[in-house]
C-alpha positions in Angstrom: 40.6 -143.1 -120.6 42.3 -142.1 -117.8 41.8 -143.3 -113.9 40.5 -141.4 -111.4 41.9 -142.0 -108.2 39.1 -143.5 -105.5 39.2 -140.8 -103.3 38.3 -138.5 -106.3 35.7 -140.5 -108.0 32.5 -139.3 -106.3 33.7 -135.7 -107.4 34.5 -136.7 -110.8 31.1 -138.0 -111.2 29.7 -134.8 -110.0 31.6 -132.5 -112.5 31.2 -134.7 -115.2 27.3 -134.8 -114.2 27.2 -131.4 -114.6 29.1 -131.3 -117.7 25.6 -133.9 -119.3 23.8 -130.9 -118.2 25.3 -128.9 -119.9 26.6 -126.8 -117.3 30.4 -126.2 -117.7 31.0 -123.3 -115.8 29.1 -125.4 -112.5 31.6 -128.3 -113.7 35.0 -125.3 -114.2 34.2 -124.3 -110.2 34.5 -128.2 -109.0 37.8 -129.0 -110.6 40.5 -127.6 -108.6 40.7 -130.6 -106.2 41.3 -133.3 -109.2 44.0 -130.4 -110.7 46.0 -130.1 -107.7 46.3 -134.0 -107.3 48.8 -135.9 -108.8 46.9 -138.9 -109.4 43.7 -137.3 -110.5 45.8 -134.6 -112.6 44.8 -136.2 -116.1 41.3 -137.3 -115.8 40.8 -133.6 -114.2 42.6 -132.2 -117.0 39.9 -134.2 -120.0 37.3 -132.9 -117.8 38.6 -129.2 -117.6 39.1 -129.7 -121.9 35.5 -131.0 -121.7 34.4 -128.0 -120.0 35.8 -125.4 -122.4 34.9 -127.4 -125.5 31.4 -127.0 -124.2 31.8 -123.5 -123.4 33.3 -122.8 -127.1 36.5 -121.5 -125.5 38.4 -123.9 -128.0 41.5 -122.2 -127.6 41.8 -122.6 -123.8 41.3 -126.1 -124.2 44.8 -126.8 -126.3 47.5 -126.4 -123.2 45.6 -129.2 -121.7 45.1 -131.1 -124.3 49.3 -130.9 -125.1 50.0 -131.7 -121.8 48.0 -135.1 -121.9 49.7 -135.7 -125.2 52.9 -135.6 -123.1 50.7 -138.2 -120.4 49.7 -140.5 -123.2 51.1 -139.6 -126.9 49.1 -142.6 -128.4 45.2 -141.8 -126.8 43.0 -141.0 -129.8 40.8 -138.8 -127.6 43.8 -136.1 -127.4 44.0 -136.2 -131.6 40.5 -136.2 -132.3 39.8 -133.5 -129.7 42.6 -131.1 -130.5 41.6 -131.0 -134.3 37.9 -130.6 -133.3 39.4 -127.3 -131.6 41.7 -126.5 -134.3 39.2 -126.6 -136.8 36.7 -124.3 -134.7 39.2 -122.0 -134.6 39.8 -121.5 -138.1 42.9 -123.9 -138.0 42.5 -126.3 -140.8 45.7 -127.4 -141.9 46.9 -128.2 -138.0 43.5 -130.1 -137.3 44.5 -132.2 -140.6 47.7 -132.7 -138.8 46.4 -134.1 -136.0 44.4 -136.8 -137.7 47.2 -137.6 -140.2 49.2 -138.4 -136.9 46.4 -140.1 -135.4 45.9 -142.2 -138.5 49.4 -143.4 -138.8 49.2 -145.1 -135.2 45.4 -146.0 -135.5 44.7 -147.1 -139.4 41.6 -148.8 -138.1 40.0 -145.2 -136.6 36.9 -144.7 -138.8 35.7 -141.0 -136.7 39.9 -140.4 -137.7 39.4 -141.4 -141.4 35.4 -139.7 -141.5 36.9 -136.3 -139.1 39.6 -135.9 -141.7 37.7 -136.6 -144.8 35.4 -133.4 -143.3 38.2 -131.0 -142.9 39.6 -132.0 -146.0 36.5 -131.2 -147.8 36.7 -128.3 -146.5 40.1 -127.1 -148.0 38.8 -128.3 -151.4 40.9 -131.7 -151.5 37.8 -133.4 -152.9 39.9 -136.4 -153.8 41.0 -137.2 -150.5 38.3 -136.4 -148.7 36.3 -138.9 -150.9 39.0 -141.2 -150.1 39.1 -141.1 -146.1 34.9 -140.7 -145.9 34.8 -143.8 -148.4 37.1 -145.9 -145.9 35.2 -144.3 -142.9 32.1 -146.0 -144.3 34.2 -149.5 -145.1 35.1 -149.2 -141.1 31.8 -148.7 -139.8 28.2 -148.5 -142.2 26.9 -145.9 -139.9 29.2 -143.5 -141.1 27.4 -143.3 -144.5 24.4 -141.8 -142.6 27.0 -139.3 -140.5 28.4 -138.1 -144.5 24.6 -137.6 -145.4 23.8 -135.2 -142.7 27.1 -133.5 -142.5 27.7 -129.7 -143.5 31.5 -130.2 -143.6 30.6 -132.3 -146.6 28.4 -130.5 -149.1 31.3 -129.5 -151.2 31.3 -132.9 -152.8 27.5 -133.6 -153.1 27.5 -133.4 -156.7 30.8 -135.5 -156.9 29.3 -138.6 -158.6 32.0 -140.8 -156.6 30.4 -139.2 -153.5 26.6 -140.3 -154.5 27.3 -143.6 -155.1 29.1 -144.0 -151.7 26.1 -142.8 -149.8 23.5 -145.3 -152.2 26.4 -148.2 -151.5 24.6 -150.9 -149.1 27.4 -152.5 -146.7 29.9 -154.7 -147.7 28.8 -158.6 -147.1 31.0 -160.7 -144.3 33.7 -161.6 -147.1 34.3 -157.7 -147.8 32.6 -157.4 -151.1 30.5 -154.4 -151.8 26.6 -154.3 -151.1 24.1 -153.3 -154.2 23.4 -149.9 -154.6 20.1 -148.6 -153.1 17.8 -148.1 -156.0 15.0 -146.1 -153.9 17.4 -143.5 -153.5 16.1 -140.0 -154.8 18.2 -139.3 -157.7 17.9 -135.8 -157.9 20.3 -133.1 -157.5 19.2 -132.0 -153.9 21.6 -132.1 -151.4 20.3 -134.4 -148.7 19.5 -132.1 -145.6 21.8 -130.8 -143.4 23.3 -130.5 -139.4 25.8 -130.2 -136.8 27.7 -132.8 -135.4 30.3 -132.8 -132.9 32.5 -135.5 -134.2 35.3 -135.6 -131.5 33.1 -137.1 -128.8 32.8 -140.5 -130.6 35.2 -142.7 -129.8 
């Protein structure tokens, strides 16, 4: 996403070693060095974001994230990221905004179009929601097993658009829609539910 400068690398690989541990605050006390360098600023900076995501301290994480945005305005990582935080902090409409921006350089983006078909479920804009989680799955299959599992979505689990997008089978090589799975339960139960943190996909 961004370089890391040689003479920085082995301590990049430390923090973000610590950061698979989940260890943020060991990864917070390593990062001054990267910081304080011009050439290592960014990659420091997604590290430092990393490290407060992880800690939950969501808003801390947005004045690094803006001043990437100002390094590299068109890096999906920044969007997605930001509206992960946004949303966590109760900010729905901004988190939408940041995906809508995304969307309009990226129209390919299926975590952009499946992220913001979550967060608009969650305002009530069923419609849409449907709309961006139903070209989300057209983008990649496996987001059809993300919307089954995903608590953002259970407002539109009895939307009868919404079941037959999780029973749709893939579309073949020329684009045309797969049969409907027939084995699927057909009851009213919401399929089970869990967290997911959708901004680390890429």
């Amino acid at each position: 996403m961004f370089p890391v400068p040689a003479n920085l690398q082995r301590l990049a690989d430390q923090i973000d070693g610590w950061l698979d541990l989940r260890c943020p605050d060991r990864a917070l006390a390593l990062l001054a060095p990267m910081l304080a360098d011009a050439n290592g600023r960014a990659a420091g900076l997604v590290l430092r974001v990393r490290a407060n995501v992880r800690l939950g301290e969501f808003a801390a994480a947005l004045p690094d994230l803006a001043e990437l945005r100002t390094l590299a305005p068109a890096e999906g990582w920044v969007d997605l990221t930001e509206a992960f935080c946004r949303k966590r902090l109760g900010d729905l409409p901004s988190a939408i905004t940041c995906l809508e921006g995304m969307l309009a350089r990226d129209i390919k983006s299926d975590i952009g179009h499946f992220n913001l078909g979550c967060y608009l479920a969650l305002t009530g804009e069923r419609d849409r929601a449907i709309d961006e989680v139903t070209l989300a799955c057209g983008l990649n299959p496996e987001c059809r097993d993300f919307a089954r599992d995903d608590p953002d979505l259970d407002s539109l689990r009895n939307d009868a658009r919404f079941r037959v997008l999780l029973r749709q089978a893939p579309a073949d090589a020329e684009g045309n829609p797969g049969p409907l799975d027939d084995d699927e339960d057909d009851d009213d139960e919401p399929p089970p539910t869990g967290p997911r943190d959708h901004h680390r996909r890429n």
